[in-house]
N, C-alpha and C positions, 0 to 999 in steps of 0.2 A: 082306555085312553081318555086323559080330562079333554073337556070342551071349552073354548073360551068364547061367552055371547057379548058381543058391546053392543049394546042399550045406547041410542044415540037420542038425542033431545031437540028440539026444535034451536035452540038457541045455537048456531053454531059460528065459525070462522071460515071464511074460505082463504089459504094462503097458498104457498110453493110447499113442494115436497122436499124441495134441493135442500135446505139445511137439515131437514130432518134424516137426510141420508149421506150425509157427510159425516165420512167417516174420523175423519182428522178434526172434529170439534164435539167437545166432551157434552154430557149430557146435562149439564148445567147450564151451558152457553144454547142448548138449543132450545130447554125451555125459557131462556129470558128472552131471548129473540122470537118465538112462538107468542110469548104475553105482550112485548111489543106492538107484533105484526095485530094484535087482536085487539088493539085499543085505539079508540077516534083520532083521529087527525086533530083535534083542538084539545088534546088529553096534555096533563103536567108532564110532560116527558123530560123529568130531573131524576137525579140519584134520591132525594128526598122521596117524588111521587114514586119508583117503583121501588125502592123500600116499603113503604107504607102500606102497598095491597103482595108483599112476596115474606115469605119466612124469614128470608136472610136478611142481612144487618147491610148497611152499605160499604162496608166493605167488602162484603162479598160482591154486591149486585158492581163495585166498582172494576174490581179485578176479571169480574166476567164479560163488562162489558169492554176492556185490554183485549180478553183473546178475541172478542169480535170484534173487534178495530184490527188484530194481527191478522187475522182469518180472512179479512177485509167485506165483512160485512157490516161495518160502520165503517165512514171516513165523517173524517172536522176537515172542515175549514174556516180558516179564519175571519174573521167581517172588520171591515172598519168601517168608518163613518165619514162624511163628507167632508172633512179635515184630514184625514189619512189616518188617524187616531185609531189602534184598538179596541172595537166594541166589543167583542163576545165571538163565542165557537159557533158555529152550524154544524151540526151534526146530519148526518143522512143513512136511514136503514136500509140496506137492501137485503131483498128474500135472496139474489143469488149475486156475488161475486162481481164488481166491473171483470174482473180478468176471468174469471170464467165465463161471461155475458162475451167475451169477446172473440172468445174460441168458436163460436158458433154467429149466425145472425141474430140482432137481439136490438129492437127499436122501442121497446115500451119504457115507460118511466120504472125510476127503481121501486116503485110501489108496487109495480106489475110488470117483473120480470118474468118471463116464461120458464118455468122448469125445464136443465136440461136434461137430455135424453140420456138414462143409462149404458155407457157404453161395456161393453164385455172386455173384459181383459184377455189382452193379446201377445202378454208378455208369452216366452217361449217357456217352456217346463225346464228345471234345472236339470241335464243330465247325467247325475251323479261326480258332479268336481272333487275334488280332491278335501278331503277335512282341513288341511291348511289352509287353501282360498275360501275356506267357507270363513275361517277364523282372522283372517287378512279381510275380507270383503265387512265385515263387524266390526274389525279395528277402524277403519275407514269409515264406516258410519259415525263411529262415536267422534271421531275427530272430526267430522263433518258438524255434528250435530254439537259440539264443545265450541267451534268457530262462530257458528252461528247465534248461535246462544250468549257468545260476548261480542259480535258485532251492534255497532253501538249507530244510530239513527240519530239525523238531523233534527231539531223541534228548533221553533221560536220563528219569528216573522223574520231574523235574517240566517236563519238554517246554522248556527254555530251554535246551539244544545248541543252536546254531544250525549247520551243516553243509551245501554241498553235495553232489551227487552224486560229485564232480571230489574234493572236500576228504574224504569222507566212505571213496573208496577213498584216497586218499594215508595217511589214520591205520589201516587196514586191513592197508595195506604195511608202514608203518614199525614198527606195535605188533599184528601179527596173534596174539600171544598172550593179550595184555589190553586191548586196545581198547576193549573194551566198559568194562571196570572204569575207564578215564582218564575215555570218556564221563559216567559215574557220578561221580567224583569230582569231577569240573569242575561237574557238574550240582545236587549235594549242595553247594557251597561255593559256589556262586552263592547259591542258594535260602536259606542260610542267614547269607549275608553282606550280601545284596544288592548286590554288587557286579554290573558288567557290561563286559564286553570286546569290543573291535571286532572278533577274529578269536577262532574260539573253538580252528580247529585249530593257528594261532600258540599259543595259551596253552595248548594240550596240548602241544606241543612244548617251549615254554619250561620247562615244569614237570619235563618227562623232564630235560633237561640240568642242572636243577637237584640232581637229583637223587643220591644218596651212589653213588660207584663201586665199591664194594664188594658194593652193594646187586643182588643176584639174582635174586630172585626175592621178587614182587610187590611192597607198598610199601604205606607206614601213611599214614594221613591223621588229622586230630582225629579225626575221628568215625568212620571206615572203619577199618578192615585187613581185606584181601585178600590168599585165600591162594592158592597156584598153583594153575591149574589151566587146563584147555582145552576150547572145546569147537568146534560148528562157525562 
């Protein structure tokens, strides 16, 4: 029978165990949030800076860091500035879950959330249903999981983005530098036009193409200008 020795080094991290045993988040999302959790508090934490020390490209590090914002081990919120103006996202990491922190007692900062405790499964053993309900109980899944999967989330400072999960990485992808600010500006020109569109990540796209080729970096609106910048 092989042996496996791990050789441990002086240098190490001490973080939570909870994402590394979370079952429902892929193995790619636990090592960015691992390289996260292990980098100084005064560290470049953009899509640029963990690009720069990870294999993958940014779009990968961007789409990874979508499932931990779904997962809800990232949340944004938005800032403004002493005008009421739009500054920038704040971003905050946590080792374990606001909603799983809250299932239990839980008073430390999200830097130093306490691991929770493994519970034992208590579901009851199937005893032996009929092959029909097994295949009814699967039909039900999928439609659960079809639902879910096109239910579409508020974004923008007055909540009328409408976005899926599916639609919400695609604008990730294609605008991983300012996505957030199209968010914003679709959301700001709604609000104050009252207009409404049937696809809001169409009408972010249509607006990019509209848009002067010359044009480099960021982009004016009536009421907005945005200037460059990046963050996670």
């Amino acid at each position: 029978m092989a042996v496996i020795r791990v050789e441990k080094n002086r240098n190490f991290t001490t973080m939570s165990n909870y994402h590394l045993r979370d079952k429902d988040l892929s193995l790619k999302a636990k090592g960015l949030l691992s390289q996260i959790l292990s980098l100084p508090d005064d560290w470049d934490y953009s899509v640029r800076g963990l690009a720069s020390i990870c294999l993958e490209g940014k779009d990968c590090i961007v789409t990874t860091l979508k499932e931990l914002e779904i997962k809800g081990y990232l949340v944004r919120k938005q800032l403004r500035d002493a005008n009421g103006r739009l500054s920038g996202i704040e971003y905050i990491i946590y080792e374990t879950p606001p909603e799983q922190c809250a299932d239990s007692p839980c008073t430390e900062k999200p830097d130093t959330v306490k691991q929770d405790a493994d519970r034992p499964n208590t579901a009851k053993p199937d005893e032996g249903n009929p092959p029909q309900l097994n295949t009814n109980k699967t039909k039900t899944k999928e439609i659960k999981d079809r639902e879910k999967k096109e239910l579409r989330h508020k974004y923008g400072a007055y909540g009328n983005v409408l976005l899926s999960d599916e639609d919400f990485e695609k604008l990730m992808a294609e605008f991983p530098a300012d996505y957030t600010q199209r968010i914003e500006r679709l959301s700001e020109y709604m609000a104050s036009s009252g207009k409404s569109y049937k696809s809001h990540l169409a009408t972010i796209r249509s607006w990019a193409r509209k848009e002067k080729p010359t044009v480099q970096r960021g982009y004016s609106h009536d009421i907005y200008k945005y200037e460059e910048g990046e963050s996670l």
